[in-house]
C-alpha positions in Angstrom: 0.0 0.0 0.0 1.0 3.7 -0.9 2.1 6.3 1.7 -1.0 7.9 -0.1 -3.2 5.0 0.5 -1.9 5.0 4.2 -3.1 8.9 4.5 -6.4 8.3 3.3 -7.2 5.4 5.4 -5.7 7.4 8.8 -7.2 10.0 7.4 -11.0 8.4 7.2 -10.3 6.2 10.7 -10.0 10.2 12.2 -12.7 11.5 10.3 -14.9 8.8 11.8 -13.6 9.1 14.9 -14.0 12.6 15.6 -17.6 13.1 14.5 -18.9 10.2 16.5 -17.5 12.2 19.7 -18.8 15.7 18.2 -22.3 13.4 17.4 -21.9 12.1 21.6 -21.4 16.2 22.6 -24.2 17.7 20.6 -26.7 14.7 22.1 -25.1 15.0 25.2 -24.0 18.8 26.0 -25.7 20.8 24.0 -27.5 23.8 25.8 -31.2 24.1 25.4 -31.9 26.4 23.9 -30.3 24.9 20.7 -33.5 23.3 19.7 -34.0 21.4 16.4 -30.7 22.8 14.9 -29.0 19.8 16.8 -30.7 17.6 14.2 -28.6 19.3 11.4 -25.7 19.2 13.3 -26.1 15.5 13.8 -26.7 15.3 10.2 -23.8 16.7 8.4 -21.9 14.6 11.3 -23.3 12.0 9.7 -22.7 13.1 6.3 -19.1 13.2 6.7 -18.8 9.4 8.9 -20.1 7.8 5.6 -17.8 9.9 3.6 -15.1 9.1 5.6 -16.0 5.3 5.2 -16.6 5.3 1.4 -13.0 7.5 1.3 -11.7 4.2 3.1 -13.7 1.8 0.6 -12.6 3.5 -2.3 -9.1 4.9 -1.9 -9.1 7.2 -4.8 -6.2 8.5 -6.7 -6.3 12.1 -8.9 -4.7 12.0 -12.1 -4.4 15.2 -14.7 -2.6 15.4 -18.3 -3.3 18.1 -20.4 -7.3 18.3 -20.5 -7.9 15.4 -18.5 -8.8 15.1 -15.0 -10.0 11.8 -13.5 -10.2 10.2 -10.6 -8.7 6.5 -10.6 -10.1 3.8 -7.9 -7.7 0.6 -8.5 -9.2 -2.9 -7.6 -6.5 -3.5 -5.8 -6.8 -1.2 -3.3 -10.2 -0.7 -3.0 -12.3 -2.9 -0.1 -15.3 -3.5 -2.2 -16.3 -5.4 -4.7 -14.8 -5.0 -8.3 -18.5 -4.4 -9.8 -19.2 -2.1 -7.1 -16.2 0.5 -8.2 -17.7 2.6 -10.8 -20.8 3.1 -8.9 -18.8 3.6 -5.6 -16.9 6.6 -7.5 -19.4 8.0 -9.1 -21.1 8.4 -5.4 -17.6 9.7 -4.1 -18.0 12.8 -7.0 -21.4 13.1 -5.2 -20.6 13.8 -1.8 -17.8 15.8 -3.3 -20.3 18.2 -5.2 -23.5 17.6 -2.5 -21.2 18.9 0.6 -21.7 22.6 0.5 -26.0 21.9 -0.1 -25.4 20.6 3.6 -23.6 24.4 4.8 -26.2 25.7 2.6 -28.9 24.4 4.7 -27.3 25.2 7.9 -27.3 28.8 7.5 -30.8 29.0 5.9 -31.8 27.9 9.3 -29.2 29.9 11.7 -30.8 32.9 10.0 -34.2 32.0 10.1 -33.2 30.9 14.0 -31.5 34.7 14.5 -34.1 36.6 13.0 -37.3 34.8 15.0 -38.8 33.7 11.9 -42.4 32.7 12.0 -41.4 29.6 9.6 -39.3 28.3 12.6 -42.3 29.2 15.1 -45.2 27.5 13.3 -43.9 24.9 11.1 -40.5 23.9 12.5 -40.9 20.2 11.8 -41.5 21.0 8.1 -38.9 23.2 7.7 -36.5 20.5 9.3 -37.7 18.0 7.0 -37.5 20.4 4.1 -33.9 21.3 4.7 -32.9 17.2 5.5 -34.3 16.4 2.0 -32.7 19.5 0.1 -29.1 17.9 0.0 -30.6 14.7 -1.1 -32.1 15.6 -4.1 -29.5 17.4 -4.9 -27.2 14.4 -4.5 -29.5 12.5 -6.7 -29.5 14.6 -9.3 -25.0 15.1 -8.8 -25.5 11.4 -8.9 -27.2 10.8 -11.9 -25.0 13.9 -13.9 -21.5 12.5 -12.9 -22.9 8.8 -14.1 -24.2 10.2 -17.9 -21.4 13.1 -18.2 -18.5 11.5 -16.8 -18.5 8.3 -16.7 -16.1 6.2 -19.1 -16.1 6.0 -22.8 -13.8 5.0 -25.5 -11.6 8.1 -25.8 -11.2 8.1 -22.2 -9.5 4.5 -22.3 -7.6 5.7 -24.5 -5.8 8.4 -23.0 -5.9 5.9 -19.6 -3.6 3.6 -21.9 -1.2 6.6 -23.3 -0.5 8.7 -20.2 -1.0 6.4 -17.7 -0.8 2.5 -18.1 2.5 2.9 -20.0 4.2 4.1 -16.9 2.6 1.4 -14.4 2.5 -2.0 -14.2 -1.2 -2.6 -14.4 -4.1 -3.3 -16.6 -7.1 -1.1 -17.8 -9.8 -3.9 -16.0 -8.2 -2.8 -13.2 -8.8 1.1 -12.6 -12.2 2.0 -12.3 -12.2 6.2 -13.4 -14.7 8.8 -13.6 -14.0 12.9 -14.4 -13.5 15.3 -17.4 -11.7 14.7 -20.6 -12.5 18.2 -22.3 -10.7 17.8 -25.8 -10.3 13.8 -26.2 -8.1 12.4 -29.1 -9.1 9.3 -30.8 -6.9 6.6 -32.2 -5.5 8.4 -35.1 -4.5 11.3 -33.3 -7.6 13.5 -34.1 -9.1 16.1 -31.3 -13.2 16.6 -30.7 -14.6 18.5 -28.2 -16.1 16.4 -25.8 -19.7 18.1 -25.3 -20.9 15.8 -23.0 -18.2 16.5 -20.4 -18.1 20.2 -21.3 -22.0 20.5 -21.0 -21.8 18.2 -17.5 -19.1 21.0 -16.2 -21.0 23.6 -17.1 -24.0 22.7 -15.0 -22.0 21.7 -12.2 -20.2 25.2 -12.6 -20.7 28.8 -11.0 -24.0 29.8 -9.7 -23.2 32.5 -8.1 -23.1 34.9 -11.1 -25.2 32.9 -14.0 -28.6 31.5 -12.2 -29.2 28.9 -14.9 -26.3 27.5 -15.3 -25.1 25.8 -12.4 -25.6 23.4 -9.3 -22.8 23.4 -6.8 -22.5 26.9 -6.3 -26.5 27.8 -5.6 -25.0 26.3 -2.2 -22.4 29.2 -2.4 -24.6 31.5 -3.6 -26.8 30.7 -0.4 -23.9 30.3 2.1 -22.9 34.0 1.1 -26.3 35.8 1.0 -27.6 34.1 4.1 -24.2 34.0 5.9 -24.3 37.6 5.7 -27.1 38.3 6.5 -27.1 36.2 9.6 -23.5 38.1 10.7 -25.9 41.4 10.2 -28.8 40.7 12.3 -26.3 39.1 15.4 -24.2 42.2 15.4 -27.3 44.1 15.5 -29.2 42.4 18.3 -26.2 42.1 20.4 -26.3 46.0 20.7 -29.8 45.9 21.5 -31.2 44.8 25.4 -33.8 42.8 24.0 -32.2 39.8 23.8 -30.2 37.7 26.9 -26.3 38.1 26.4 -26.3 34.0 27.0 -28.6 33.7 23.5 -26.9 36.0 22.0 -23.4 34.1 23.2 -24.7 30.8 21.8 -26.0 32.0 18.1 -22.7 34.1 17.4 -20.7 30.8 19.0 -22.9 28.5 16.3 -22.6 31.0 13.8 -18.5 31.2 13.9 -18.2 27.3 14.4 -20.3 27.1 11.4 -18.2 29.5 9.3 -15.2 27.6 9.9 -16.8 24.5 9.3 -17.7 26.0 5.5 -14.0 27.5 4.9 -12.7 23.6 5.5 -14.3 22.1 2.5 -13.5 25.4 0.5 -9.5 25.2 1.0 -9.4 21.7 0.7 -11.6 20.2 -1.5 -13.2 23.4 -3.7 -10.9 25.7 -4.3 -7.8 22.7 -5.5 -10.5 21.0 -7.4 -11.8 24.3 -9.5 -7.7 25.2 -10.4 -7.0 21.3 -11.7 -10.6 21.2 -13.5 -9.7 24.9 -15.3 -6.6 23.8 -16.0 -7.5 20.6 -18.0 -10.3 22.4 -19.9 -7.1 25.0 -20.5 -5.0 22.2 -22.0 -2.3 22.2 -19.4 -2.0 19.9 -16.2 -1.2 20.2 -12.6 -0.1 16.5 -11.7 1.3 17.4 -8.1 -1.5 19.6 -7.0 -4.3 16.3 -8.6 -1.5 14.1 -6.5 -2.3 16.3 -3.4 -5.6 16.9 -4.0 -7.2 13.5 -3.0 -4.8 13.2 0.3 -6.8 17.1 1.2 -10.0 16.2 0.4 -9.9 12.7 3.1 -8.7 15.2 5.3 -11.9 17.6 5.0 -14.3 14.7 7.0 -11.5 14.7 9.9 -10.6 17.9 10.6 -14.4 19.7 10.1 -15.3 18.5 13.2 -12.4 20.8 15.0 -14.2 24.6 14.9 -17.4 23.0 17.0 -14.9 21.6 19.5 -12.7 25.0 20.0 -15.8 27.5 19.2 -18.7 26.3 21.2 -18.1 27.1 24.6 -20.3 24.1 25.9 -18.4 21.4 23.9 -15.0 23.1 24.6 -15.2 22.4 28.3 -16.9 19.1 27.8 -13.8 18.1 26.3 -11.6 20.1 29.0 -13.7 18.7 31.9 -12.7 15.1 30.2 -9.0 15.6 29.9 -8.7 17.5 33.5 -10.3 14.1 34.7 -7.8 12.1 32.9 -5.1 14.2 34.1 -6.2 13.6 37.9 -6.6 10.1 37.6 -3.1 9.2 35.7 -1.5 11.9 38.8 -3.6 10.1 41.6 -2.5 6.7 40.6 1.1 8.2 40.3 0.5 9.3 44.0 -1.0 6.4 45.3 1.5 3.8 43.7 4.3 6.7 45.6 2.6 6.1 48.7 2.5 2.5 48.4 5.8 2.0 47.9 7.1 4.4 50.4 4.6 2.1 52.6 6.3 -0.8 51.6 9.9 0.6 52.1 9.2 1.5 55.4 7.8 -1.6 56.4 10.9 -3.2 54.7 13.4 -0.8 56.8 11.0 -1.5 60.2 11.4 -5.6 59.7 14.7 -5.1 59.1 15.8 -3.3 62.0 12.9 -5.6 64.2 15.2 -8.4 63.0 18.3 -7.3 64.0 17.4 -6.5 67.8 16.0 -10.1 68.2 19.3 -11.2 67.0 21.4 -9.2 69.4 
């Protein structure tokens, strides 16, 4: 196995890891006045322990030459099935482009929480339900556009055999690949314009500016214009003596913790993925930063969890409460073994001398 293979599967062990415990501290510690919102917090917890697991399952590899860019899952270092593969890397593209829906959601709801809507008042329960079922449609639909835009197809092999299989020891049965291939050559050297692929970017492209045109960044789009708007209405009320300080406390704490949580994906996963994808539709190729990119994105499930521990005051000393503990028990049983064999020395020194006077 790889040193990158190793990373990913440390990497997906942590990620499951640490949102279990957050999962176990928003159950367990949360304050309450947090309400339903600990249902989404459990949920993108969630979210990130399967893609952890299927990070694990798959093990995929990046690979970019000139306006390719695929990912590779090998048979044999994936822990599934070999007819599982494509399927099981098409859904991996999924939660890729489906994790900012599940931000998106999160600060629809902090403002609506901030602001006292009446949607939150009246029909809480469908608004939950609404927002759980947002991210999964829009899965589906990532689902279903990775699987008939970029899936594999004869030029594809192709430029698998040329750039790749003649520098490793492997066969073409054996990598399972999904991902753009803008300008594709075919045997004789000719190049087409691959319109499925171009047309499959271009929906999963920018939303923010062009409304029609795009998926992944109406999440964007939302996590901007409702993460500002939430910042505005929390400055605002905390000037104002309507409000307790301790409610006020908690939203800007959830509101922080939530911000970090969005930047995470955005460094590691979004912002690497746009440069190698504009890069390949520009011709050109960044193999180190398509080598990096999928050791950073089985990093985003592991470290996400990190801002809710440091930010939210009620987790934070959870955690600290449970270290102090450890710290006194390992320092008591330090103490007490001390004592015990300063006990036992004692009694050592006091037989010895008792055995000495008898003999005199």
């Amino acid at each position: 196995m790889c040193p990158r293979s190793i990373f990913q599967q440390i990497s997906a062990v942590i990620g499951v890891l640490s949102n279990i415990l957050l999962v176990i501290l928003i159950i367990k510690k949360s304050p309450k006045t947090l309400g339903s919102y600990k249902i989404l917090m459990i949920y993108i917890s969630c979210f990130e322990i399967l893609y952890s697991i299927l990070n694990a399952l798959v093990v995929p590899k990046m690979f970019s030459q000139n306006s390719g860019a695929l990912i590779f899952v090998f048979a044999k270092e994936a822990l599934l099935p070999k007819s599982f593969l494509l399927p099981a890397n098409v859904l991996y593209c999924t939660f890729f482009g489906s994790s900012m829906a599940l931000f998106a959601i999160h600060f629809i709801y902090r403002y609506l929480a901030v602001t006292g809507s009446n949607l939150i008042k009246n029909h809480n329960r469908k608004v939950i339900i609404f927002l759980l079922l947002f991210p999964l449609s829009f899965g589906f639909f990532w689902y279903l556009l990775s699987h008939f835009t970029l899936g594999p197809f004869e030029e594809g092999d192709l430029f698998v055999r040329k750039y790749y299989l003649v520098d490793h020891d492997i066969q073409l049965s054996e990598i399972h690949y999904v991902g753009y291939y803008f300008y594709p050559e075919d045997a004789y050297g000719n190049t087409t314009m691959n319109w499925k692929c171009i047309v499959g970017c271009a929906i999963e492209a920018s939303f923010i500016l062009i409304q029609s045109s795009s998926l992944q960044n109406v999440s964007f789009g939302i996590i901007f214009y409702y993460g500002y708007k939430c910042y505005r209405h929390t400055k605002s009320a905390s000037k104002k003596f309507t409000t307790s300080s301790s409610h006020i406390s908690l939203q800007t704490q959830l509101f922080y913790a939530l911000v970090f949580q969005t930047v995470i994906p955005v460094f590691l996963m979004h912002i690497p993925s746009t440069i190698s994808i504009s890069a390949a539709f520009s011709n050109i190729s960044f193999e180190s930063l398509s080598q990096m990119l999928a050791c950073t994105i089985s990093l985003y499930p592991a470290l996400d969890p990190l801002p809710n521990f440091f930010i939210i005051k009620s987790y934070r000393l959870a955690i600290l409460g449970f270290f102090k503990r450890v710290a006194y028990f390992i320092v008591c049983r330090k103490a007490n073994t001390t004592n015990i064999i300063k006990v036992q020395t004692r009694n050592e020194l006091f037989m010895s001398n008792a055995s000495r006077t008898i003999m005199t």
